[in-house]
N, CA, C and O of each residue as an XYZ file, in Angstrom:
444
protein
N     -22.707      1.538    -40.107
C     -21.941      0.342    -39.833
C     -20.794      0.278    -40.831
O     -21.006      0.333    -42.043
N     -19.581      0.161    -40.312
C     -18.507     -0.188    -41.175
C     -18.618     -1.327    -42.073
O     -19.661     -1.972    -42.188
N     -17.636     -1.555    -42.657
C     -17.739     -2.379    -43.847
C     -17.097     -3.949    -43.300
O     -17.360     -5.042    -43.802
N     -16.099     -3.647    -42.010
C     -15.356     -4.641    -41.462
C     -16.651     -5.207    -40.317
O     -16.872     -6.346    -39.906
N     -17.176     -4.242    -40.100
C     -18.679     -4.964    -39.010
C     -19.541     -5.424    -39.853
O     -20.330     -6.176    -39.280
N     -19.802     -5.281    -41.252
C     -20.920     -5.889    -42.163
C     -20.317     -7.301    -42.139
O     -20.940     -8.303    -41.786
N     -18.768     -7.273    -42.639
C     -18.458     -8.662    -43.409
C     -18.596     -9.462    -41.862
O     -19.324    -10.455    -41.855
N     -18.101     -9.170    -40.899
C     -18.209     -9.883    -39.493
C     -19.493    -10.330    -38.906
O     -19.663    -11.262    -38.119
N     -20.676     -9.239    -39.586
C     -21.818     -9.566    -39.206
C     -22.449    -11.251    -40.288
O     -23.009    -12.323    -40.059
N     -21.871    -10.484    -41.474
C     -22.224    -11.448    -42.616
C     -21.770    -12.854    -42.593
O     -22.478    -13.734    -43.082
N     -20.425    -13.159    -41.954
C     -19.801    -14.222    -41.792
C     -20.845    -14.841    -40.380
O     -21.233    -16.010    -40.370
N     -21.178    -13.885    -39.295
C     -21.817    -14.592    -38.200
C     -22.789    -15.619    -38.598
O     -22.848    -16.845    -38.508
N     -23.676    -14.497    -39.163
C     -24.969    -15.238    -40.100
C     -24.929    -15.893    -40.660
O     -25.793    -16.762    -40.543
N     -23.919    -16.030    -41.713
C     -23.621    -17.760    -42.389
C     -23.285    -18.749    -41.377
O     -23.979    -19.763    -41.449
N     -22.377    -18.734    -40.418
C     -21.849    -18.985    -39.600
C     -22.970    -20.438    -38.821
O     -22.905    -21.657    -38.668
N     -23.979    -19.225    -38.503
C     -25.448    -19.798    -37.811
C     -26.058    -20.812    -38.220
O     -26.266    -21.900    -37.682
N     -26.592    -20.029    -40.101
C     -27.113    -20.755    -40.834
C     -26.722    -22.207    -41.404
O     -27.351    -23.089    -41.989
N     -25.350    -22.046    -40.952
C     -24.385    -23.371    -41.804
C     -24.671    -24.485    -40.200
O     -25.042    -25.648    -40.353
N     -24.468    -23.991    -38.992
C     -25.006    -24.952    -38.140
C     -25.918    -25.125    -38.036
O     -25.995    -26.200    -37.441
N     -27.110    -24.655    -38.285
C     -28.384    -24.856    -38.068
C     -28.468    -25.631    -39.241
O     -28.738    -26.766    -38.847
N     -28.393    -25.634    -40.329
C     -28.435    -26.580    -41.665
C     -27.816    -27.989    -40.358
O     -28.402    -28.448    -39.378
N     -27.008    -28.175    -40.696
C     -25.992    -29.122    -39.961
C     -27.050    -29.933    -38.827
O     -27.511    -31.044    -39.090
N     -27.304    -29.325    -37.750
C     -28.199    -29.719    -36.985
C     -29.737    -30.211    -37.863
O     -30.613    -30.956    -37.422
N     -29.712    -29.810    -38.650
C     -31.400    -30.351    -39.276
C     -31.034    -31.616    -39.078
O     -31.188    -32.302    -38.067
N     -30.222    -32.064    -40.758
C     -29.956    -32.804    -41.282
C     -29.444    -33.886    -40.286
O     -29.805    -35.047    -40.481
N     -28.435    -33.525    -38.978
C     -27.972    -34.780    -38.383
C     -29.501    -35.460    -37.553
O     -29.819    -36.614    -37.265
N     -30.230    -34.057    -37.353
C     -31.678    -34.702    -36.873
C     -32.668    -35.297    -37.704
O     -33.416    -36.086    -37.127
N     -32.851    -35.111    -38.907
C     -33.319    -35.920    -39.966
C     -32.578    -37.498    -40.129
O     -32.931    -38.677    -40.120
N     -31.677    -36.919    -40.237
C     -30.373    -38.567    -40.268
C     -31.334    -39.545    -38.446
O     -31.723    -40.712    -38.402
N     -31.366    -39.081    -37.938
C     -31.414    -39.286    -36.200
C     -32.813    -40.542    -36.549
O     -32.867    -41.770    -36.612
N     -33.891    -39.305    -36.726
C     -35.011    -39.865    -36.876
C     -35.174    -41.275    -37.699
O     -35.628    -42.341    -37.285
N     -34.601    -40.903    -39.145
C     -34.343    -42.494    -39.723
C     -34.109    -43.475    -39.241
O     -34.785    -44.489    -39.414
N     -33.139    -43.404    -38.553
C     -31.908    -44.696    -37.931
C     -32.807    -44.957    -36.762
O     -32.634    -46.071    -36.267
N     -34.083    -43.924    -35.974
C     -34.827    -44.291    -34.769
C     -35.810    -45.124    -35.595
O     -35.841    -46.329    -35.345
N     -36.692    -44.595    -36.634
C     -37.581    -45.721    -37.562
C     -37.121    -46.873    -37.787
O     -37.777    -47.871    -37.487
N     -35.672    -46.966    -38.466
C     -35.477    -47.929    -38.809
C     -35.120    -49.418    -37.700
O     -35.347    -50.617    -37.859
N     -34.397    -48.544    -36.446
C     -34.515    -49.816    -35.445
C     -35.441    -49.897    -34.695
O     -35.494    -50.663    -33.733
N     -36.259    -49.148    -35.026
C     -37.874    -49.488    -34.174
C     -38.550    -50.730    -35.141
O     -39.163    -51.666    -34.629
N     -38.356    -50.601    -36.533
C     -39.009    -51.911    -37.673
C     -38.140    -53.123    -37.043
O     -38.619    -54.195    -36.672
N     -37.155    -52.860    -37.003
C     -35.862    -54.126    -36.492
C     -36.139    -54.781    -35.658
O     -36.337    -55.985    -35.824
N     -36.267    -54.006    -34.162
C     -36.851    -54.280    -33.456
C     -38.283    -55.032    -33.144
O     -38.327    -55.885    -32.257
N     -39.464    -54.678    -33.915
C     -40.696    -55.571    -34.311
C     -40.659    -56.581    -34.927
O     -41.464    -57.513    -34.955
N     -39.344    -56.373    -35.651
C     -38.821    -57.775    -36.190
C     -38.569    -58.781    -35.595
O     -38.926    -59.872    -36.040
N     -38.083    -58.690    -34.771
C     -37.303    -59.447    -33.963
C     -38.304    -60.015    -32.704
O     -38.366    -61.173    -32.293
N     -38.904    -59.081    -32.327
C     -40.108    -59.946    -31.403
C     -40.873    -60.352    -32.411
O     -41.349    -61.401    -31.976
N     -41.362    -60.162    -33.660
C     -42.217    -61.252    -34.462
C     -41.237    -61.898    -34.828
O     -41.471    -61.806    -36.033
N     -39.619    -62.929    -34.743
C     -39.471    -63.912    -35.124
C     -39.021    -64.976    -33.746
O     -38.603    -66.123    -33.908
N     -39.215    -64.302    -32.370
C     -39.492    -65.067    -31.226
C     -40.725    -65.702    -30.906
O     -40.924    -66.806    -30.400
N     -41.527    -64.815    -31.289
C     -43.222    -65.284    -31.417
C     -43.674    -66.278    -32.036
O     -44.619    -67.010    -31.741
N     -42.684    -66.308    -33.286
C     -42.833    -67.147    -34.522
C     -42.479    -68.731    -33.909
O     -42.938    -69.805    -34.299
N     -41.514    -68.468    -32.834
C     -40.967    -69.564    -32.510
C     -41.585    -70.052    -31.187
O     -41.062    -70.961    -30.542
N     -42.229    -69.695    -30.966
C     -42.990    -70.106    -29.249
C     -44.362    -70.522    -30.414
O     -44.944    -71.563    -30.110
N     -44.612    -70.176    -31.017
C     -45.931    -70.907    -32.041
C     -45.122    -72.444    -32.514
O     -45.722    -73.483    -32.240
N     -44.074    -72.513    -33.058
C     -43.729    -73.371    -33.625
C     -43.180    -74.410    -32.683
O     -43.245    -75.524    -33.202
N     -42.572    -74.425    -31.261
C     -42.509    -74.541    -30.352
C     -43.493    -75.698    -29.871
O     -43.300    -76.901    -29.697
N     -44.435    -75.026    -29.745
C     -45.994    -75.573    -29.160
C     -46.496    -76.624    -29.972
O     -46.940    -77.725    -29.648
N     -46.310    -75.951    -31.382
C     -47.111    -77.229    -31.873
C     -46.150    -78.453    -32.456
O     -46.670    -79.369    -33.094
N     -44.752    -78.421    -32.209
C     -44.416    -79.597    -31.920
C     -44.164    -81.046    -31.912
O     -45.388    -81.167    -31.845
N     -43.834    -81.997    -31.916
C     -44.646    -83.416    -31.744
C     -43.159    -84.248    -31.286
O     -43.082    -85.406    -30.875
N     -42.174    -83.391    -31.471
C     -40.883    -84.374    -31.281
C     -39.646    -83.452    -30.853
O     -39.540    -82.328    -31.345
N     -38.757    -83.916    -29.976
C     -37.578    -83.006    -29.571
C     -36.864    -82.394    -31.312
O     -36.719    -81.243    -31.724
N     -36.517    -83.888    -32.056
C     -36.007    -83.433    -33.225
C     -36.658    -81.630    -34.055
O     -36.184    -80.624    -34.584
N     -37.894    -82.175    -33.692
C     -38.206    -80.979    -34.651
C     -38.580    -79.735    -33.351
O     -38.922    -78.666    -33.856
N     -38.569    -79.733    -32.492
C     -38.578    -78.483    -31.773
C     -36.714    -77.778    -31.917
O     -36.470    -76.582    -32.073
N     -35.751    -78.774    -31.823
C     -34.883    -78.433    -32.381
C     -34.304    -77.882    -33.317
O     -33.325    -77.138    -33.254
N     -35.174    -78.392    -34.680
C     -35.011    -78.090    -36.001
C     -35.331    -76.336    -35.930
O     -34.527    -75.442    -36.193
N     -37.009    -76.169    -35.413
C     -37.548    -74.725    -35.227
C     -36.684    -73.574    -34.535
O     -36.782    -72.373    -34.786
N     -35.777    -74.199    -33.572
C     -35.118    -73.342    -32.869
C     -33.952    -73.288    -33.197
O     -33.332    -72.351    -32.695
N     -33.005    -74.422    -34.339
C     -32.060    -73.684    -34.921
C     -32.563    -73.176    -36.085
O     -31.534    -73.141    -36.760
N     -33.386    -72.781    -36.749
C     -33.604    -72.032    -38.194
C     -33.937    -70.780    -37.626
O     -33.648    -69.793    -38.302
N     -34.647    -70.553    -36.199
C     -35.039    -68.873    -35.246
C     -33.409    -68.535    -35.215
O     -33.113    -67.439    -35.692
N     -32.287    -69.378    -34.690
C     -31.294    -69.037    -34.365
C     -30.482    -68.409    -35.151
O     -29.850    -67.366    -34.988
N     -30.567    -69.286    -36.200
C     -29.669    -68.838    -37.849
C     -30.680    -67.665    -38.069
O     -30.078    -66.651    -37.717
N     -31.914    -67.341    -38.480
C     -32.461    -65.880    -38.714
C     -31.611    -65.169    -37.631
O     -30.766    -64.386    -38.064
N     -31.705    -65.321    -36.290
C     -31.530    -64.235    -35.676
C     -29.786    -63.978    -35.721
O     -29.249    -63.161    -34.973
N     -29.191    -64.626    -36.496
C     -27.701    -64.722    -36.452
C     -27.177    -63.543    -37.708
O     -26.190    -62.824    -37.863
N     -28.635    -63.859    -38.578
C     -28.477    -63.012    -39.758
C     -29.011    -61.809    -39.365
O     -28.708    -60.912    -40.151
N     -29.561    -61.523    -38.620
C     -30.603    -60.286    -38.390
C     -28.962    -59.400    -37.846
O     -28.592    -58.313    -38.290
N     -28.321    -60.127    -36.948
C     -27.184    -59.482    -36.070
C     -26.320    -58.870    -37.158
O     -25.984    -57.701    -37.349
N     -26.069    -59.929    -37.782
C     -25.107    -59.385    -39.445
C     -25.889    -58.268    -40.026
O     -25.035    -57.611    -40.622
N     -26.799    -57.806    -40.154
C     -27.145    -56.678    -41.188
C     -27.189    -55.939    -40.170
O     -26.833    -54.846    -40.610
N     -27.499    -55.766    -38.542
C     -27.657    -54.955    -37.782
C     -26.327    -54.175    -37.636
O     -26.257    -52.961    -37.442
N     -25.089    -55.185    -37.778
C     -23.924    -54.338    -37.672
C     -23.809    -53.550    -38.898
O     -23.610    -52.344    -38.751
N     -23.891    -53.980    -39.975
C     -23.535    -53.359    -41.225
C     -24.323    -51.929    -41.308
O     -23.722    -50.910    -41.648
N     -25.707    -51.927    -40.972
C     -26.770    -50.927    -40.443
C     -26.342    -49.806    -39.536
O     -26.737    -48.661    -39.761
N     -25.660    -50.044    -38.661
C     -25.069    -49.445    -37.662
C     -23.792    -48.790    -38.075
O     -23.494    -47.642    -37.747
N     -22.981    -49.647    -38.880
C     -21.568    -48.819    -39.372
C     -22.114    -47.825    -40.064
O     -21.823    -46.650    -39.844
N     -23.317    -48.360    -41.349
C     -23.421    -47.137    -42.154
C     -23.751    -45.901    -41.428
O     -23.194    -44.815    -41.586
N     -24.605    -46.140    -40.705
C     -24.987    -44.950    -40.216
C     -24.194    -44.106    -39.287
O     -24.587    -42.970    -39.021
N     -23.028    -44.620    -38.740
C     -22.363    -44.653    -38.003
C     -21.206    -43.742    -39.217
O     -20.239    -43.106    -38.798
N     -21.403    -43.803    -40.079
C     -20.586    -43.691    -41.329
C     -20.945    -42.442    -41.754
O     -20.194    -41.473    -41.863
N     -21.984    -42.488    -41.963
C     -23.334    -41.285    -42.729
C     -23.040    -39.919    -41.960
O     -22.711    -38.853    -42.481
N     -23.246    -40.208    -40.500
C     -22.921    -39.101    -39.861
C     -21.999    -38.639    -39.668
O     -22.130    -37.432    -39.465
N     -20.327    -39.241    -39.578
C     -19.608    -39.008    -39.728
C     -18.955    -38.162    -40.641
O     -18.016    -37.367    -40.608
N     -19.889    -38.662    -41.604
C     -19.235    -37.421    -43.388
C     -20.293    -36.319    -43.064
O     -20.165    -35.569    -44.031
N     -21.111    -35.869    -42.393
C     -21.914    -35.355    -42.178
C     -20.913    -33.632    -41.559
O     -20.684    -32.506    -42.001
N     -20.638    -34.398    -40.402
C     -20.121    -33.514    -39.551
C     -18.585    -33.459    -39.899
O     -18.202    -32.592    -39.114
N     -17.673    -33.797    -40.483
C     -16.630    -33.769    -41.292
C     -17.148    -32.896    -42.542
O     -16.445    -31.942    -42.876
N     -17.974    -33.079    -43.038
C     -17.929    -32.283    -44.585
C     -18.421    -31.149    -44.088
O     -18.359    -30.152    -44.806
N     -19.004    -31.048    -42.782
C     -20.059    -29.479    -42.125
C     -17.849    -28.616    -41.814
O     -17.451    -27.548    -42.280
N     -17.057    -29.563    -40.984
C     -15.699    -29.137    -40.304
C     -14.655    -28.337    -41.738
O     -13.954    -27.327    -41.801
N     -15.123    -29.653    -42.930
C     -13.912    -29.059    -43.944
C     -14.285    -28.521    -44.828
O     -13.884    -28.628    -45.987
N     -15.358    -27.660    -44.295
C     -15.628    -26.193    -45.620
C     -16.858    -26.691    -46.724
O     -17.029    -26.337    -47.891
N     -17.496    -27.479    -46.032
C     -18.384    -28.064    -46.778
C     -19.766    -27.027    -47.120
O     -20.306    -26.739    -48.188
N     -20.135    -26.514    -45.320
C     -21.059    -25.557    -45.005
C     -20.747    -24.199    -44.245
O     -21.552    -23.323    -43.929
N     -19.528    -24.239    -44.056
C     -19.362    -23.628    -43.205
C     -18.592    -22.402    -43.825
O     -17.617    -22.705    -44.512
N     -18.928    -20.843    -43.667
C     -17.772    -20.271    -44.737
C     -16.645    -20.064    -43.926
O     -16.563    -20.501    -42.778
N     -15.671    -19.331    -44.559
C     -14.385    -18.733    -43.476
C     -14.325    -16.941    -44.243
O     -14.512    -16.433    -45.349
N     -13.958    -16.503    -42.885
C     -14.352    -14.733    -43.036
C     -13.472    -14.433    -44.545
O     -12.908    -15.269    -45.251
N     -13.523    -13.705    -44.645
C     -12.867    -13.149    -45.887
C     -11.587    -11.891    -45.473
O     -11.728    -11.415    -44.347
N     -10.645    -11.466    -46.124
C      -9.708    -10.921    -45.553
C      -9.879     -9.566    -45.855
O      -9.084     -8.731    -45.422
């Protein structure tokens, strides 16, 4: 094998290895962000639940009111960290696959 088919072979193989790295990691990244809005998510039906309990027991419009704007304001806040949650990650991957594009992982052949 020539020396110009080694370095071509050698560059392939990094080549591979640098996407396959790449692919882990955006699938590691993947899995998190699926855990983490699956907890969010349980969240969120335990603070509807919370409120059909509080709901029930009751005794006056005032305070079924009261219960259902303090569910409202939680769930107003839940929305606020959900976006911020979402940019990051939205963010995360982005430098991910940008730092894989600008030579981060990836080599370039040699001359």
């Amino acid at each position: 094998m020539s020396t110009k088919q080694s370095d071509l072979s050698t560059f392939g193989r990094a080549q591979t290895e640098g996407m396959f790295n790449l692919q882990k990691e955006l699938l590691e990244t993947y899995e998190q962000a699926s855990r983490t809005w699956l907890d969010r998510d349980k969240s969120e039906v335990g603070l509807w639940s919370r409120l059909g309990a509080k709901l029930t027991a009751t005794r006056s419009v005032p305070e079924a009111m009261e219960a259902y704007q303090k569910c409202v304001t939680e769930r107003m806040q839940m929305a606020v960290e959900d976006g911020k949650r979402l940019f990051d990650e939205c963010q995360n991957i982005t430098q991910k696959i940008t730092g894989s594009l600008n030579g981060g992982r990836w080599p370039t052949a040699s001359r």
